[in-house]
C-alpha positions as CSV (number, residue, x, y, z in Angstrom):
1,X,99.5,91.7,94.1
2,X,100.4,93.9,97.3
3,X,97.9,96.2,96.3
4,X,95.5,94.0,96.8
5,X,96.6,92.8,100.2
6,X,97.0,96.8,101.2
7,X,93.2,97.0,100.8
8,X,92.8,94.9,103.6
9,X,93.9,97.6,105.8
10,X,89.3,97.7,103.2
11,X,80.6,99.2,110.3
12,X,77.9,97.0,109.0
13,X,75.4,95.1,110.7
14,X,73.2,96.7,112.6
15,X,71.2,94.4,114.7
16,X,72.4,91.5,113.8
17,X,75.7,91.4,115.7
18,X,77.0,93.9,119.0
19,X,77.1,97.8,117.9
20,X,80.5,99.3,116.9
21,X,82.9,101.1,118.6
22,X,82.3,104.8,119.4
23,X,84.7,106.7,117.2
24,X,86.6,108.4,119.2
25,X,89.2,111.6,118.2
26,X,92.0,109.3,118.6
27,X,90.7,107.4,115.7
28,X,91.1,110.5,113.6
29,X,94.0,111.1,111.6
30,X,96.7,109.5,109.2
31,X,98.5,106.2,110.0
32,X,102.0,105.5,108.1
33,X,102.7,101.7,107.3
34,X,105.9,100.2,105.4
35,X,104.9,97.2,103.1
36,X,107.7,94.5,102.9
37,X,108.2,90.7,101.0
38,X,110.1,87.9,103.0
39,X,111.5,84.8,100.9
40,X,113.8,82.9,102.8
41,X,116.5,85.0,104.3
42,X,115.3,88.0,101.6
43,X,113.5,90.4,104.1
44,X,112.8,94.1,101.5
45,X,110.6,96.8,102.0
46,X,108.4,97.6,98.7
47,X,106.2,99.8,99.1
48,X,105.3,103.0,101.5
49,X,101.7,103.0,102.9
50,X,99.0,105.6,104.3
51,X,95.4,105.2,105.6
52,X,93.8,107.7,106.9
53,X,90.2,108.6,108.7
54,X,88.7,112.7,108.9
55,X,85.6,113.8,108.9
56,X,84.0,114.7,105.5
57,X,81.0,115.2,103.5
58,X,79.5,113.1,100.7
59,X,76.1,114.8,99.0
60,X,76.1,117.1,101.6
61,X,75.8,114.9,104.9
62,X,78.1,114.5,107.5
63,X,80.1,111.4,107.3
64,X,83.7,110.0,107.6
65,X,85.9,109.8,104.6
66,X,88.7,106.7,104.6
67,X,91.7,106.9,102.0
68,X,93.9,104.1,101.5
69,X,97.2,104.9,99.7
70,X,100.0,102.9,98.6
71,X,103.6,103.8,96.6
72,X,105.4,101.0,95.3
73,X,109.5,101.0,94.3
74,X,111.7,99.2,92.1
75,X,111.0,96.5,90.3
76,X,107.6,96.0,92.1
77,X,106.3,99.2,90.8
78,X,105.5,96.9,87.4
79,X,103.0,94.9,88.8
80,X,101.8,97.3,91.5
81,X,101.3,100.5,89.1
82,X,103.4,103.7,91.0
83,X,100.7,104.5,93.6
84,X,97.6,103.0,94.3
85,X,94.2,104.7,95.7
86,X,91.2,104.1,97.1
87,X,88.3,106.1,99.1
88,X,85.3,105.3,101.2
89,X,82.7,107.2,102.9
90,X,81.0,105.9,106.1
91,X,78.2,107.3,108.4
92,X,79.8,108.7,111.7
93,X,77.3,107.0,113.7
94,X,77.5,103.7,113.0
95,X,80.7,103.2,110.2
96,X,78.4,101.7,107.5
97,X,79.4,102.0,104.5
98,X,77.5,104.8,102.0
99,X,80.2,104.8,99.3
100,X,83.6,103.7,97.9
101,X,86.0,104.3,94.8
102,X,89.1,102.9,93.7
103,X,90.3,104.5,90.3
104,X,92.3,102.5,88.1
105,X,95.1,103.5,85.8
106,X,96.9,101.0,83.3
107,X,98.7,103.0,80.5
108,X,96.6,105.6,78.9
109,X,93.4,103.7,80.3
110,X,91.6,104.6,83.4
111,X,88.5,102.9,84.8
112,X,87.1,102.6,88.2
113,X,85.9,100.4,91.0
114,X,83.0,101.7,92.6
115,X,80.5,100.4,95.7
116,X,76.9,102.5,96.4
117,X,75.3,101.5,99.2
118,X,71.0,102.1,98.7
119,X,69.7,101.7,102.1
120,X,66.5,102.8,101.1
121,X,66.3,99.7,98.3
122,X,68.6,97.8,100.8
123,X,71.1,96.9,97.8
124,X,74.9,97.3,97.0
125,X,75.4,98.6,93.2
126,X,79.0,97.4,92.3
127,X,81.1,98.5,89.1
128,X,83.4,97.6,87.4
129,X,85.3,99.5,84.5
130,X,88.6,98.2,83.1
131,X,88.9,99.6,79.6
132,X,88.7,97.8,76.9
133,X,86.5,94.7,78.1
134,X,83.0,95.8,79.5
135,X,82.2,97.2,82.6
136,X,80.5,94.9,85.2
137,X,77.6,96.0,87.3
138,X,76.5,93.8,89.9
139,X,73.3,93.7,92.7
140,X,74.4,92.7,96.0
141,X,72.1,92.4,99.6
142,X,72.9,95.3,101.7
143,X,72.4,92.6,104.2
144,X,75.2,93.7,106.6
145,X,77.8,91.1,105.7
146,X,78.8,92.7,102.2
147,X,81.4,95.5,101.8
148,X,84.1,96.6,100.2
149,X,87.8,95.8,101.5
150,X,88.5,99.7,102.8
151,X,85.4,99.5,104.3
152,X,86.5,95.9,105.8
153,X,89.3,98.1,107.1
154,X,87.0,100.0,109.5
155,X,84.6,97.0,110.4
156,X,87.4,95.5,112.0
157,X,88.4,98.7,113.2
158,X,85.3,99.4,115.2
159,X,83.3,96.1,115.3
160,X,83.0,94.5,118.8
161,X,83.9,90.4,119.0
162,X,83.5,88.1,121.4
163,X,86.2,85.6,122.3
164,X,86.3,82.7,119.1
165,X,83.9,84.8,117.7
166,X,83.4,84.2,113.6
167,X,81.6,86.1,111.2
168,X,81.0,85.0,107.6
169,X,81.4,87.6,105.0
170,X,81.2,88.5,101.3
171,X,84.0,91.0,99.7
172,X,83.6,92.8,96.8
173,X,86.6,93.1,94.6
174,X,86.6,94.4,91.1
175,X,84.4,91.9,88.6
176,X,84.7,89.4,91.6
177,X,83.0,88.8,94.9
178,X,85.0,86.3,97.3
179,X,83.0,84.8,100.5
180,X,85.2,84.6,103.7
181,X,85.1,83.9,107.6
182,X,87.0,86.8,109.9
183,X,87.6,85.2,113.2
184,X,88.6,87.0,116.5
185,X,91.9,85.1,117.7
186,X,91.8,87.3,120.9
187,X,94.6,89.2,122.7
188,X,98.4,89.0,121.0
189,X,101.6,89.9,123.5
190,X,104.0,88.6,121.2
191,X,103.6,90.9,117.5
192,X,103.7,94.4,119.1
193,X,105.3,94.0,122.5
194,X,104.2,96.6,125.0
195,X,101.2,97.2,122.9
196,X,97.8,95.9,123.7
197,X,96.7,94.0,120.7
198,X,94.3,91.6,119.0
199,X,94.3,89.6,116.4
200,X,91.7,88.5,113.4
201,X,92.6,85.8,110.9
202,X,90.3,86.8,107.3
203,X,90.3,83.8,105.3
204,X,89.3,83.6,101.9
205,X,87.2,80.7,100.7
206,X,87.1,80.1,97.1
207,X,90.8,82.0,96.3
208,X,92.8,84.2,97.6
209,X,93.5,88.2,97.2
210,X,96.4,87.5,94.4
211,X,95.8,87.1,90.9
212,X,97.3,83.6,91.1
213,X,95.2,82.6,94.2
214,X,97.4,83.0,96.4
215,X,97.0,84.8,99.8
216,X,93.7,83.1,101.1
217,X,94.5,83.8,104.7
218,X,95.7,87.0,106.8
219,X,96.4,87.7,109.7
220,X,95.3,91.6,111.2
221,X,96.3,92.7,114.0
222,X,94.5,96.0,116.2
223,X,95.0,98.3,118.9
224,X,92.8,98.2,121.8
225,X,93.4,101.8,122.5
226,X,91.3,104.5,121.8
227,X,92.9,104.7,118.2
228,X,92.0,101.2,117.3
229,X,94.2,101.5,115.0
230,X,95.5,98.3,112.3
231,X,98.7,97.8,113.3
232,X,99.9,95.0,110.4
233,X,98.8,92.5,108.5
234,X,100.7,89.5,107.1
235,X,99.6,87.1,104.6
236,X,101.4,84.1,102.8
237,X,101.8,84.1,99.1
238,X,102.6,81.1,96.5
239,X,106.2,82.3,97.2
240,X,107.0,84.1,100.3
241,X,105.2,86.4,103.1
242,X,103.7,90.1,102.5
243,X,103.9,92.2,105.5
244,X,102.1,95.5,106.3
245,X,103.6,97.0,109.7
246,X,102.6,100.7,111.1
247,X,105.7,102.3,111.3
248,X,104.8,103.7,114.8
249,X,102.7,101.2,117.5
């Protein structure tokens, strides 16, 4: 289940809402995150995280490569798999998506989850292969509001908001897409003190990121530096809090 909040830490709409961010170098680079599960007075890290953002290439044009890694320990590692991956390539102008992967491994069995953005024929192409069932290919609207969650990652990265602003959304995850509403909270003095930092609340409308529904709302928090970097996320489960925190603000 972490894994699947992880992706949150996952650009698009052009013209319909105020233009990104200008990446600057500061964005650049890897970010180190500790994941950790609080039930009661039980407060233990699980996991080690990494995102990072570098310039890269995909089919030859210039573009900017996102990778989202996540090592599990102990006990969790049976539900979380050892390490989890995922990749996704965004133009450098703009941070709209142009393609994303997330390989899957359980046992001997590999398969793949995998997001093509056609902006020529305006569509997302999702698939979905999970050995033995069949894989699931899907047609989505390239219509600015539907992405992948390391893509989400950057949108909120880069995106400007206004105060209250609320933006609805569609995710794509695995055989499943999930509409939600990400809402700008505005400034927060109290999570990072002595860092400037907002807040967004993602929540999840039909379920949540967990495979027993669970983890329908989360809380992001971002830098307003140059960096704009995701500082944490924290979302409840059916049993307990999951909290991402960057190991340096």
């Amino acid at each position: 289940m972490i894994l699947k909040t992880f992706a949150l830490l996952a650009l698009l709409i052009p013209g319909q809402f105020p233009a990104p961010k200008n990446v600057s170098s500061e964005a650049l680079g890897s970010v180190q995150y500790e994941v950790r599960y609080k039930l009661n007075g039980l407060n233990t890290k699980v996991a080690d995280a990494t995102i990072s953002l570098e310039n890269g290439s995909w089919e030859k044009q210039s573009v900017l490569h996102a990778r989202a890694s996540i090592r599990a320990f102990s006990i969790f590692r049976l539900f979380m798999n050892a390490e989890y991956l995922a990749d996704a390539y965004l133009t450098p102008g703009g941070q709209e998506p142009v393609y994303s992967f997330n390989p899957i491994k359980k046992g001997n069995k590999e398969g793949k989850f995998s997001c093509t953005y056609d902006r020529k024929a305006k569509t997302i192409t999702s698939e979905f292969v999970k050995p033995p069932a069949d894989p699931v290919v899907e047609n989505h609207p390239l219509d600015g509001r539907t992405m992948d969650m390391l893509s989400l990652l950057q949108y909120v990265r880069f995106q400007h908001f206004k105060a209250g602003e609320s933006r609805s959304l569609l995710l794509l995850m695995g055989a499943r897409s999930v509409s939600a509403t990400l809402s700008f909270q505005g400034t927060d003095t109290e999570r990072f003190p002595g860092v400037k930092t907002e807040r967004f609340l993602l929540k999840m409308k039909e379920r949540g990121l967990m495979e027993n529904g669970s983890g329908n709302e989360i809380t992001v928090w971002r830098s307003t530096g140059d960096d704009c970097r995701i500082l944490g996320l924290e979302t409840a489960l059916s049993s307990g809090v999951m909290v991402v925190t960057v190991k340096e603000p």
